[in-house]
C-alpha positions in Angstrom: 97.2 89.5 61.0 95.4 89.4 58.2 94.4 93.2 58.6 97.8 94.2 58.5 98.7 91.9 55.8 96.4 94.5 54.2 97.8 97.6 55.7 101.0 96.7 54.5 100.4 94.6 51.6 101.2 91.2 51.5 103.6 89.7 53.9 105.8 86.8 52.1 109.0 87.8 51.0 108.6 91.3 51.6 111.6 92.5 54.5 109.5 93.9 57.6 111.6 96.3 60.4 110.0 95.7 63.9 110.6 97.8 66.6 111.0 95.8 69.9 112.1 96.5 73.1 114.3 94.0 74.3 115.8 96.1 77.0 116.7 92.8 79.6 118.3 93.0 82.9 122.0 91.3 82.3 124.3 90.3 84.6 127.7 89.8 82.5 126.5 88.3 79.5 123.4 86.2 81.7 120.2 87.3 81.2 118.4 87.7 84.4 114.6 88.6 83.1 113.7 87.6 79.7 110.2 88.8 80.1 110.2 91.4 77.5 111.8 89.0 75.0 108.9 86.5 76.2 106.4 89.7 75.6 107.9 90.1 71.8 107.9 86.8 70.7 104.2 86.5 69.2 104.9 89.1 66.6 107.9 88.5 65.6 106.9 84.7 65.5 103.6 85.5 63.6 105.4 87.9 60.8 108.0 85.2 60.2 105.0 82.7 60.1 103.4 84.6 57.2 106.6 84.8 55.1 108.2 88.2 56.2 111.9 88.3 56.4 111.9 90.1 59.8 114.1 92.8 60.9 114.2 93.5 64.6 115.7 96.8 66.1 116.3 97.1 69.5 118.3 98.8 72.3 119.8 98.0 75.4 121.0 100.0 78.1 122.5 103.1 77.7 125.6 102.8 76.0 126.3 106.9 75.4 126.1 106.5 71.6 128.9 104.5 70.6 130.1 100.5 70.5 129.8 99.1 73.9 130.4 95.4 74.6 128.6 95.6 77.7 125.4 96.6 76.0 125.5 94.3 73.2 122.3 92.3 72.1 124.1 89.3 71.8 122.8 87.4 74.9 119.2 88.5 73.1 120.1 87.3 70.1 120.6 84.1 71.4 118.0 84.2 73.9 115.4 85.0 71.5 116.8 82.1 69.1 115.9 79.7 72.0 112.1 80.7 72.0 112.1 80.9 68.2 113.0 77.2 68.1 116.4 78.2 65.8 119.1 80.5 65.4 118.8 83.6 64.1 120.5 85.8 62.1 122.8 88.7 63.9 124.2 92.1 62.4 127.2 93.2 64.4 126.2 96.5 63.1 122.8 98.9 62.9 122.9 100.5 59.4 126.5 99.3 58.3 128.0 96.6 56.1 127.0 93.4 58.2 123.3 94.7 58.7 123.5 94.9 54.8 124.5 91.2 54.3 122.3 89.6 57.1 119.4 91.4 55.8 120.0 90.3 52.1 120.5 87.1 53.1 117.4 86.5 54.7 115.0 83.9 53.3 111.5 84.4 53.5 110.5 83.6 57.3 113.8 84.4 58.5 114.7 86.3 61.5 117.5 89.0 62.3 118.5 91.0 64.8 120.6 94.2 64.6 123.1 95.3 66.9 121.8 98.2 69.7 121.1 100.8 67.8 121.6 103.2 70.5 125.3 102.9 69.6 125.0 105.1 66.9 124.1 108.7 69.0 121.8 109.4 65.9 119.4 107.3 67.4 118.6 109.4 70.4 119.6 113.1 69.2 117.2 116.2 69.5 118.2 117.2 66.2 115.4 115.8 63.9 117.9 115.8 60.7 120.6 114.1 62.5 117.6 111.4 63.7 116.2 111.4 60.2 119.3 110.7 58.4 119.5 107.5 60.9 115.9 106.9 59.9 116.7 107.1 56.7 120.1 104.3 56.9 117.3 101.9 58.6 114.4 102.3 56.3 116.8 101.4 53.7 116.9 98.0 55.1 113.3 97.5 54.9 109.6 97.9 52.8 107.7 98.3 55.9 107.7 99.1 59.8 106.0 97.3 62.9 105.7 99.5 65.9 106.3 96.8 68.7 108.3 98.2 71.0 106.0 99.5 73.5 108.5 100.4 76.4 109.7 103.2 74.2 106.8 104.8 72.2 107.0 107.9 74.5 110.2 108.7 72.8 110.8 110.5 69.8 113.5 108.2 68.8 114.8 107.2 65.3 113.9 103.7 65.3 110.9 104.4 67.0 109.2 107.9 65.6 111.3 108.4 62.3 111.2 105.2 60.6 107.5 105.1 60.6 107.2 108.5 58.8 109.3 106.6 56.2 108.0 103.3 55.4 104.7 101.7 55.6 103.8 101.8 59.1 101.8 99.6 61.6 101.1 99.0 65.2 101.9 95.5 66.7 100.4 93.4 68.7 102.1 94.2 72.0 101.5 97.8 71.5 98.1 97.3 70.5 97.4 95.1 73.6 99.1 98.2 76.1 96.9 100.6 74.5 93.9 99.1 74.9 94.1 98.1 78.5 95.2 101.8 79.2 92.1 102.9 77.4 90.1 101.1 79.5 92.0 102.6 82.9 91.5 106.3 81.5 87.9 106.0 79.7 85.2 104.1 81.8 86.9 102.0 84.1 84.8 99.4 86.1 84.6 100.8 89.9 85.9 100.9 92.2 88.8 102.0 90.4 92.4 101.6 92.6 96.0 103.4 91.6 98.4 101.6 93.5 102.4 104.2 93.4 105.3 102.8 94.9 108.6 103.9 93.8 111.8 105.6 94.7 110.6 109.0 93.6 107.3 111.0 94.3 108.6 113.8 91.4 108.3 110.3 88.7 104.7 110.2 89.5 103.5 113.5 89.6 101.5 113.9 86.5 100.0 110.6 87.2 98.6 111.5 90.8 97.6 115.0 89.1 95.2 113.0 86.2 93.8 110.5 88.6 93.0 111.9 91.7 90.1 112.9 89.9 89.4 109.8 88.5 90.5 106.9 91.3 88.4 105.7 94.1 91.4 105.1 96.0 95.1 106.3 95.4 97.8 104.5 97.6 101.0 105.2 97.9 104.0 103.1 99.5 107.8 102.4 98.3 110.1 105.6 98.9 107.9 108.0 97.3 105.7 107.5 100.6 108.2 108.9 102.7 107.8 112.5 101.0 103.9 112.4 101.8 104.7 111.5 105.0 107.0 114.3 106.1 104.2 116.7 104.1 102.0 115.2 107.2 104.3 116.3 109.8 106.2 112.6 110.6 109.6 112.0 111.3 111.6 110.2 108.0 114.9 109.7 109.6 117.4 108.8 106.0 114.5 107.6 103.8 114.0 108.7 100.8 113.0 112.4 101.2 112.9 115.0 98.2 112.3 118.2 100.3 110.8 120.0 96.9 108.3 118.0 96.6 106.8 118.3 100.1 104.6 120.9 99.7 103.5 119.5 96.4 102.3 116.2 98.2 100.9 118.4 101.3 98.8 119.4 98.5 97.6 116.0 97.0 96.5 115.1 100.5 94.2 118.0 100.6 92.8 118.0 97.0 91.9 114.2 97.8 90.1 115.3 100.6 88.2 117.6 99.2 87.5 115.6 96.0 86.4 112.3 98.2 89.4 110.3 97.0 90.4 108.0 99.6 94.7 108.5 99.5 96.0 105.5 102.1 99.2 106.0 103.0 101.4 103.7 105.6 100.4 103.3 109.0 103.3 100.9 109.8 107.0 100.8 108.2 109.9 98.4 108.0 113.0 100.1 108.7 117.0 99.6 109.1 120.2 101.4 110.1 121.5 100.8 106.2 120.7 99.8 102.6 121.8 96.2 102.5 120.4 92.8 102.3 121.7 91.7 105.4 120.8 95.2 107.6 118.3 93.9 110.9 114.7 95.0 110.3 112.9 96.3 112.5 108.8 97.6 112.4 107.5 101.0 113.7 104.4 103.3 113.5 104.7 105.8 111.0 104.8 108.3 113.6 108.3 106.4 115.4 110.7 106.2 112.8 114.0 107.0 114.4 116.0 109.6 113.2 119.4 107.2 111.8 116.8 105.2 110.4 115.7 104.3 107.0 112.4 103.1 105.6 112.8 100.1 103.4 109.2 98.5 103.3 105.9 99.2 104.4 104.8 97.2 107.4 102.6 94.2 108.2 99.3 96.3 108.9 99.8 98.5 106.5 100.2 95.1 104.4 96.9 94.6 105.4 95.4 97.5 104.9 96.4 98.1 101.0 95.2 94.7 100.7 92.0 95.1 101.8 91.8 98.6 99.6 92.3 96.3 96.7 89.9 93.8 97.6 86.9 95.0 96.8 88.1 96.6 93.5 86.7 95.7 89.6 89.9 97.8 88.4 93.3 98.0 89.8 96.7 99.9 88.1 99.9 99.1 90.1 102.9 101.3 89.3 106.2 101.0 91.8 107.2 98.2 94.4 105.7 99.3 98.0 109.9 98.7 99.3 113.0 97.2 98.6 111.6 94.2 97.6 115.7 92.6 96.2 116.1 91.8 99.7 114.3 89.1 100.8 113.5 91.2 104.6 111.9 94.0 102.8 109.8 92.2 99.9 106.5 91.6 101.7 104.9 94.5 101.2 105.5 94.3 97.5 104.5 90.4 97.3 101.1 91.6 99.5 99.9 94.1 96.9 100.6 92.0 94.1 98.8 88.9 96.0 96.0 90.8 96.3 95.9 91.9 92.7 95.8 88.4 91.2 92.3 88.3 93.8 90.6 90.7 92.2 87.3 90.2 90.5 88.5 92.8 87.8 90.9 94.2 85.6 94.3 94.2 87.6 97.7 95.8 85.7 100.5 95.4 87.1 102.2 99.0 85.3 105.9 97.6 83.9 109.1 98.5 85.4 110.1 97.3 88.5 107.0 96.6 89.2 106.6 94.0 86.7 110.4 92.7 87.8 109.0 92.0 91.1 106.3 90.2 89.9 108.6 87.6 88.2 111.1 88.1 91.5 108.8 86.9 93.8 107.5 83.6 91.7 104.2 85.1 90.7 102.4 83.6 87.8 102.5 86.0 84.9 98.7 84.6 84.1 97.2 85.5 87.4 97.5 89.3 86.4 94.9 90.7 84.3 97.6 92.7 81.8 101.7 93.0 82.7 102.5 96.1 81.4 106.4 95.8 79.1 106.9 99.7 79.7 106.6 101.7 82.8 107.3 104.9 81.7 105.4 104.5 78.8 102.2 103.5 81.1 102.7 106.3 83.2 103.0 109.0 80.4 99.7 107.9 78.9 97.9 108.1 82.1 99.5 111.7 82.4 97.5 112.5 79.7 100.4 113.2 77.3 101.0 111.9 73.7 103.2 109.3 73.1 105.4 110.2 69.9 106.2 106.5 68.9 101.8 106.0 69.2 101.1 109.3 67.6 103.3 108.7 64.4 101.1 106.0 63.1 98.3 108.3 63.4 101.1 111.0 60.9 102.4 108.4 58.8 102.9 108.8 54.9 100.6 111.0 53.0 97.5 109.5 52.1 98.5 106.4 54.4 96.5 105.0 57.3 98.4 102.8 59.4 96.1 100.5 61.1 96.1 100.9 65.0 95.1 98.0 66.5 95.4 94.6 67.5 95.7 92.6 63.8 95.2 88.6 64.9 
């Protein structure tokens, strides 16, 4: 902290904009994971320690650009009071009037949350005027950014990218944590070195199976995107998850892996049903007998054993995508296998954000026995794509003659 005290200047009075992602699962106004407000407490705590009237930005949902009661941060606002130990301070607007007067009101070590600013369209336009005139409305508000928000620093959003080319700009904690343990998957990770994909979609993971089969020991692959690798090998999927376009695509994964000594496990075993519903009758089949009114839900119990013994022997493990549907209870234990044997592990085990870090939470695993829950999937899986991440790159940009300091600060 006291590096960014000096990045920024000093802290104590002076009004500090942090960009968090507080993007909960509601149901009604109940939230039903707080693990990303959990995840942004410590900076927001540790700036408001120091003196700095704190600002937090954040979005919810996707409300379409506009007011939305069902995508308000209230439930946040008081959520994040709770772990604060005090109320905080709520604008019922982004950039308007009450933002104005909860801002100004602030006392040194004060907290306030704005409304979402997705419901203002500026926030997420293409058009960088339209994004920087936003930008502009919110830096207004402050004398200095904190990129925190790591669940959205691979988009080139307002409160995200434009702000920071604005104010005084410096990387969090959170993101400086997420950044660091991704280094370490996509520099010189301790061998062997196991992706674990699961998933609805194959075509979401694409760019991640193209960068690592070259640098995995082991690649497996469950949840629905499995399905698609498995018709590429010839199987009947009966009404699992299929995307047809990608089949050729995953026919060739299994032969680059081959040929590059990457071991690519796929299920041997699957749990299956007549429908999608908590209460549908499971039943377990070899890969090669799935029926043809039948749908994959989970992988199956040797299968189960078999991803857990790939993991064993591992000193570095990224897990990105449950291996079924682990909601219902009768198709969750292939997900709480894989994530049982990452908290075994004599290594570095990430658990990858998303649902995957839902299910952690879901199935009553303690957060601690994982080496590093990830806060943003997609973010995760962009960076080990091998693509810039506009919210990361901006600090880099900054203001002219202005070096943001990039990494973790206490």
């Amino acid at each position: 902290m006291d590096e960014l005290s000096t990045e920024l200047g000093g802290l104590r009075g002076r009004r500090v904009l942090v960009r968090s992602d507080l993007n909960v699962p509601l149901d009604g106004d109940t939230i039903t994971d707080d693990g990303r407000i959990r995840a942004a407490l410590p900076t927001i705590a540790e700036l408001a320690a120091r003196g700095a009237r704190v600002v937090v930005a954040a979005h919810l949902g996707r409300p379409d650009g506009w007011p939305d009661p069902r995508y308000s941060l209230v439930p946040v606002a008081r959520r994040l009071g709770e772990l604060l130990g005090g109320d905080i301070a709520f604008a019922t607007d982004t950039v308007g009037s009450s933002a104005h007067a909860v801002v100004n009101s602030l006392a040194d070590g004060g907290v306030a949350l704005l409304e979402n600013v997705r419901f203002d369209r500026a926030e997420t336009s293409k058009d960088d005027h339209v994004r920087g005139a936003f930008a502009d409305r919110l830096a207004a508000l402050a004398d200095a950014f904190v990129s925190d928000g790591f669940g959205v620093v691979h988009r080139k959003q307002a409160s995200v990218y434009d702000v920071a080319l604005r104010l005084p700009a410096a990387m969090g904690g959170l993101v400086a944590t997420e950044i660091g343990v991704l280094e370490q998957l996509t520099g010189t990770p301790r061998r062997p070195y196991v992706v674990v994909l699961g998933g609805s979609k194959v075509s979401d993971k694409l760019g991640v199976i193209d960068n690592l089969l070259g640098k995995a020991d082991k690649l497996l692959i469950g949840g629905g995107m499995a399905y698609t690798f498995l018709k590429a090998q010839g199987h009947e999927v009966g009404t699992s998850l299929l995307e047809e376009d990608q089949v050729a695509r995953c026919r060739s994964y299994l032969e680059r892996a081959e040929d590059q000594g990457v071991e690519l496990l796929l299920p041997a075993d699957v749990v299956v049903a007549d429908r999608f519903a908590a209460d549908a009758r499971p039943e377990i089949v070899p890969v090669h007998a799935i029926a043809p009114d039948r749908m994959g839900l989970d992988i199956g119990p040797e299968s189960q054993k078999a991803f857990a013994a790939a993991v064993a022997d591992a000193r570095t493990v990224f897990w990105n995508g449950p291996m079924g549907v682990f909601e219902f209870d009768a198709f969750a234990a292939g997900t709480r296998a894989v994530a049982q044997a990452l908290t075994r592990i004599d290594g570095l085990s990430v658990v990858g954000g998303g649902d995957s870090a839902a299910a952690v939470r879901r199935l009553g695993f303690d957060e601690r026995a994982f080496g590093h829950l990830s806060t943003g999937g997609g973010a995760s899986l962009e960076y080990l794509e091998g693509k810039t991440l506009p919210g990361i790159d901006v600090l880099d940009a900054g203001q002219e003659g202005y070096r943001p300091f990039k990494r973790r600060w206490w």
